[in-house]
C-alpha positions as CSV (number, residue, x, y, z in Angstrom):
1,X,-30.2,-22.0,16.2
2,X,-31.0,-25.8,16.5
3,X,-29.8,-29.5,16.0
4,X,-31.3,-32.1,14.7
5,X,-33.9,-30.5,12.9
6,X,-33.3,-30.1,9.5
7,X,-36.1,-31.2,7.1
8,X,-35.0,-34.3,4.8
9,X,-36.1,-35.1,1.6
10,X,-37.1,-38.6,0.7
11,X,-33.7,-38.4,-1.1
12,X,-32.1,-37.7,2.1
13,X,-31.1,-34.2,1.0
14,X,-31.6,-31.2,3.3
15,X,-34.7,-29.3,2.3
16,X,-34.3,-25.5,1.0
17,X,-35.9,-22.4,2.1
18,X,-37.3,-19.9,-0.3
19,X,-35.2,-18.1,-2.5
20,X,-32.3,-19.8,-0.8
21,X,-28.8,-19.6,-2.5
22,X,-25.5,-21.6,-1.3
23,X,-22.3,-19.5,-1.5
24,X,-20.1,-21.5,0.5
25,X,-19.8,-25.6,0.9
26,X,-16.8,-27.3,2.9
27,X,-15.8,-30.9,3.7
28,X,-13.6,-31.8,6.5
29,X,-14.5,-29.0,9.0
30,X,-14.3,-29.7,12.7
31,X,-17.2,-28.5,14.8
32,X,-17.9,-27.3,18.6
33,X,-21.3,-25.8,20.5
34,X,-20.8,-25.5,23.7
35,X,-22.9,-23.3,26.1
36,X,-23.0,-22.9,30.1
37,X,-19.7,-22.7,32.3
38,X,-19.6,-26.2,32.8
39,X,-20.2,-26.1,36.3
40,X,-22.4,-28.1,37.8
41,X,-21.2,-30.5,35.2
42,X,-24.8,-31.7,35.4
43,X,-27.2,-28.8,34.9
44,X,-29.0,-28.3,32.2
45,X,-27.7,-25.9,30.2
46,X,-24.0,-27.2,30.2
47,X,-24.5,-28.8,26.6
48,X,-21.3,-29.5,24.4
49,X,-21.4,-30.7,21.0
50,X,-18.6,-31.7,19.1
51,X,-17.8,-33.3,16.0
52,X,-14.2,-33.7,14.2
53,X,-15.0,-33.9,10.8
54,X,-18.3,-32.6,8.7
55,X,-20.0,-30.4,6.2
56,X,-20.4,-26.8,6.2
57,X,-22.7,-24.9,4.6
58,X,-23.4,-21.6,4.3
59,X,-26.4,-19.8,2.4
60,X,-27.8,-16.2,2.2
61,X,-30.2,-17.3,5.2
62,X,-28.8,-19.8,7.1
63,X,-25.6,-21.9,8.3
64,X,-25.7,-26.0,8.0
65,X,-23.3,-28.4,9.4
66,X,-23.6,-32.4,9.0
67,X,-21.2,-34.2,11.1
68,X,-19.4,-37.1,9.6
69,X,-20.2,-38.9,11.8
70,X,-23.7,-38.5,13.7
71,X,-24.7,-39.8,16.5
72,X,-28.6,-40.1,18.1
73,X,-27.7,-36.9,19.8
74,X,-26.2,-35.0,17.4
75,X,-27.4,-35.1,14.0
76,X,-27.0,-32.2,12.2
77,X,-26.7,-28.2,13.5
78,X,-28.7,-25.2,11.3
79,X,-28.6,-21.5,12.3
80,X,-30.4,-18.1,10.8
81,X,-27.5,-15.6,9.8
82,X,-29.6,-13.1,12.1
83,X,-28.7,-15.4,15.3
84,X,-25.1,-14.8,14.8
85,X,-23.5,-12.2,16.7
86,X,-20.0,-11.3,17.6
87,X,-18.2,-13.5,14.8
88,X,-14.4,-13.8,14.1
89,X,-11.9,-15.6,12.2
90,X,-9.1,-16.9,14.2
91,X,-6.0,-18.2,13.0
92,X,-3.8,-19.7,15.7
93,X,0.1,-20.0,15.5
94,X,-0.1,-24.1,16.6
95,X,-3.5,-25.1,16.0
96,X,-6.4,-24.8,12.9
97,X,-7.7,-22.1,12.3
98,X,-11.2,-21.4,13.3
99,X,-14.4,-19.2,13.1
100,X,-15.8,-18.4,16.7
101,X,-19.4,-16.7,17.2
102,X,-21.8,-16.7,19.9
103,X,-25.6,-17.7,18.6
104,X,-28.8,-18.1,20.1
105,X,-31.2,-20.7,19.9
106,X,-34.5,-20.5,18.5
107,X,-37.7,-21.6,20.7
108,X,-37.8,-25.9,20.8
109,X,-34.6,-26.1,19.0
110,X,-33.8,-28.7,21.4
111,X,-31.3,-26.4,23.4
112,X,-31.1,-24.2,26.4
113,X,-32.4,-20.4,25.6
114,X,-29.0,-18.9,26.5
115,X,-26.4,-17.7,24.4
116,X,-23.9,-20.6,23.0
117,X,-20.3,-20.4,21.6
118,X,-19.9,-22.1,18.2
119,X,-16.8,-23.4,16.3
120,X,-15.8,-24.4,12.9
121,X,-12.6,-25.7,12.8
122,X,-11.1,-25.8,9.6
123,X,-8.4,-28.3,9.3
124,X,-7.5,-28.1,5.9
125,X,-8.1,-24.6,5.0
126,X,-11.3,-22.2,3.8
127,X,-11.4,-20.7,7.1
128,X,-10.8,-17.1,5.2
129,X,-13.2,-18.2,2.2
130,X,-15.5,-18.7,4.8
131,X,-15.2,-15.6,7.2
132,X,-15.0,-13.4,4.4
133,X,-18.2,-14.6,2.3
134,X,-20.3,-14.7,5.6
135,X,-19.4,-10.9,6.4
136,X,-20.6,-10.6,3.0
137,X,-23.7,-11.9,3.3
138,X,-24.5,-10.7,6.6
139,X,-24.1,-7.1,5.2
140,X,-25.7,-7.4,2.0
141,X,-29.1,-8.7,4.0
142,X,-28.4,-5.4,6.9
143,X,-28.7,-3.2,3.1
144,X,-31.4,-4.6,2.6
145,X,-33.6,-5.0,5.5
146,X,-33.5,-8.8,6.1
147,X,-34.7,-9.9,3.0
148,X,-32.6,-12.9,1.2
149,X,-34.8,-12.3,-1.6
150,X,-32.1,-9.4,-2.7
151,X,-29.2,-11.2,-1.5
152,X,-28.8,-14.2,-4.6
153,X,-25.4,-14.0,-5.1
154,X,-22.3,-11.7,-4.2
155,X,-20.5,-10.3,-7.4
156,X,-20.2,-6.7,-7.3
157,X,-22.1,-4.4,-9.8
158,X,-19.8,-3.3,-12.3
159,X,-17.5,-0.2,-12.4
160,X,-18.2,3.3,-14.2
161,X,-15.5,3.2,-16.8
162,X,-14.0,6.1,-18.4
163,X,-13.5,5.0,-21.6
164,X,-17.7,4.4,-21.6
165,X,-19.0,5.7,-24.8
166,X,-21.2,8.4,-23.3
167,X,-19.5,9.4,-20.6
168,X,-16.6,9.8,-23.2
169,X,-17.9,11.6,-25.8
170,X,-19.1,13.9,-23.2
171,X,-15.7,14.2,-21.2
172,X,-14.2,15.1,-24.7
173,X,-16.7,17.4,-25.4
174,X,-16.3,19.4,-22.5
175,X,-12.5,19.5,-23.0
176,X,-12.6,20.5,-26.0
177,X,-15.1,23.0,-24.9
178,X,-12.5,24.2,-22.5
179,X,-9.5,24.7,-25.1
180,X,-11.5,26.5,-27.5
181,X,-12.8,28.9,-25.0
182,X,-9.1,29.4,-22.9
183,X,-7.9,29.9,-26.8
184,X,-10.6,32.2,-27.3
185,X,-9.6,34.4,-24.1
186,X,-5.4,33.8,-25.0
187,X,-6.5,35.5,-28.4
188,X,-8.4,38.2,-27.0
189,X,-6.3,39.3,-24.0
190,X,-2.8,39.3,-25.6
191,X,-1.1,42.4,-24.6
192,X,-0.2,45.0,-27.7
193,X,3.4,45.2,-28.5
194,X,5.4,48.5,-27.0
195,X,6.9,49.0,-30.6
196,X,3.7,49.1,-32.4
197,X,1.7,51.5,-29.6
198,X,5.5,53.9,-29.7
199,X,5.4,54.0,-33.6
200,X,1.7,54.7,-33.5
């Protein structure tokens, strides 16, 4: 996890990663990082940043947020999915709801090398959308060691139907299978009449 380090295009679009795909983009998202207990109020790792309003993004290797608003200290915020730990959706009764984790930075991300607590605040819905792709993601890359490479989008494979041609044709054969040979046995095993053995 980092601020303020995002790679820009000429364009002034946010560079992207190999085999990078987006699955979830938001406007009007509220953002906090805050890390430390806040006491001293002045020691170094008692960093808070905060934004009311932004851009979330969220792809199969990373999270993005722009602020609205930046500032020279706070500029943007980028994460790797594997940094995220302990995640939950929150949904308060008087209040937005909110998606809480605790990350951890990477080395010179331009933040203290303990653990953080991250919000996104989402003022005008999404919140769900966005907890529900991200567990998504995150266990589609735990299938599959790691590798975004075989995480490009999140459809599920299609069902086995039973009305499938093959499996069918086979189904019916085997039934059919089964009612000629119970028939068979019905025809076989049929007790003789007591009138017929007594005339005998």
């Amino acid at each position: 996890m980092s601020v303020n380090s995002i790679d820009i295009n000429p364009e002034n679009e946010f560079i992207l990663l190999p085999f990078e795909q987006f699955f979830f983009s938001r406007n009007k998202v509220g953002f906090a990082l805050e890390c430390g207990n806040g006491y001293p109020a002045n020691h170094i790792i008692n960093k808070t940043h905060f934004s009311s309003s932004g851009r979330l993004y969220l792809s199969n290797q990373r999270i993005i947020y722009f602020p609205s608003h930046i500032t020279s200290s706070f500029k943007n915020f980028v994460c790797p999915l594997n940094k995220f730990k302990d995640g939950s959706f929150i949904q308060p009764w008087f209040s937005p709801n909110y998606y809480q984790a605790t990350v951890y930075p990477v080395l010179q991300g331009g933040l203290p090398s303990v653990a953080l607590v991250v919000k996104f605040i989402f003022k005008e819905g999404g919140g769900f959308d966005f907890a529900t792709k991200f567990s998504d993601v995150q266990s589609r890359l735990h299938e599959n060691n790691n590798d975004p490479y075989c995480v490009q989008h999140l459809e599920e494979l299609p069902a086995y139907r039973l009305h499938d041609s093959f499996f069918q044709s086979n189904t019916s054969q085997i039934i059919t299978n089964d009612i000629i040979s119970s028939s068979d046995n019905s025809i076989r095993d049929v007790p003789p009449n007591y009138e017929d053995i007594i005339n005998k």
